[in-house]
C-alpha positions in Angstrom: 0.0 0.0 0.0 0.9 3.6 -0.8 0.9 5.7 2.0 3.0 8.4 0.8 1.0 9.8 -2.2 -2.8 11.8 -1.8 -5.3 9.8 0.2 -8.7 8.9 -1.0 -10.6 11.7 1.2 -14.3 10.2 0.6 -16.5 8.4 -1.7 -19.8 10.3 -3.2 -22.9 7.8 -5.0 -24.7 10.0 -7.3 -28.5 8.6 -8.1 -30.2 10.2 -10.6 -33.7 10.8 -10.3 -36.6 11.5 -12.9 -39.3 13.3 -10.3 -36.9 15.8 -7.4 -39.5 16.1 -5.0 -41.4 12.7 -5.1 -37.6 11.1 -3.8 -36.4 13.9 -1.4 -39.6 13.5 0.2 -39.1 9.4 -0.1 -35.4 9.8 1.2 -36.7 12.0 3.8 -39.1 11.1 5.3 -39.5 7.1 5.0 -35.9 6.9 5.5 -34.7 10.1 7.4 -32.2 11.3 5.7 -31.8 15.5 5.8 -31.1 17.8 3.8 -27.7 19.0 3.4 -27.9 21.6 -0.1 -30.1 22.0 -3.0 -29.4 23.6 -6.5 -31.1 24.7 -9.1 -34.3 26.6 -9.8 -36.4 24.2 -9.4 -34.2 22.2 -7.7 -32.1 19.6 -9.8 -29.3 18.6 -7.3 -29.0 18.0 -4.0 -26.7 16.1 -1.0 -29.2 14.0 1.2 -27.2 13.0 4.5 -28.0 10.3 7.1 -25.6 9.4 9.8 -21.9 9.1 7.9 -23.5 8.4 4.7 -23.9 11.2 1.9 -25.4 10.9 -1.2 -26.4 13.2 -4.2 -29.1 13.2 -6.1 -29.6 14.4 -9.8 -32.9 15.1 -11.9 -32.2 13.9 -15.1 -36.1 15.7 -16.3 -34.2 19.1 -16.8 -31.1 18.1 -18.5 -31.8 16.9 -22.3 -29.7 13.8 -23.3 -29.2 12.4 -19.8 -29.0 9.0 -19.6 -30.6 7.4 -17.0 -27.7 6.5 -15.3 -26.0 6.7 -11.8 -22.7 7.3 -10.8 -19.9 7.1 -8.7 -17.2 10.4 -7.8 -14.1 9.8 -5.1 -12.0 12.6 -3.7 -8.0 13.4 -3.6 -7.3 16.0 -0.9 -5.6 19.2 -2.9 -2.1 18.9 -4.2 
């Protein structure tokens, strides 16, 4: 193992969503996860947070040419 180079800092899951407010409000409150941000106008990304665990979400209704996809994003610390 290399422990001399960057670190892996954290590990973000990005779902993506077709309908915002039907799953922050499933996410919320079936499962209890809170609110951490929200972007967009109306709101096409946000961080849902529960415990340790973080995860994103993305509406894919406002973007043309999404694919229905999810994905996956680690972190360095800066260089």
């Amino acid at each position: 193992m290399n422990t001399q180079g960057p670190l892996l800092s954290h590990y973000v899951s990005i779902f993506r969503m077709r309908d915002m407010k039907r799953s922050l409000n499933f996410y919320t409150n079936q499962l209890g996860f809170e609110v951490v941000f929200k972007w967009g106008g109306p709101v096409d990304y946000t961080m849902i947070q529960r415990d340790k665990i973080k995860i994103h979400l993305a509406c894919n209704d406002r973007t043309p040419g999404m694919k229905m996809t999810s994905g996956r994003s680690m972190f360095l610390p800066t260089m």
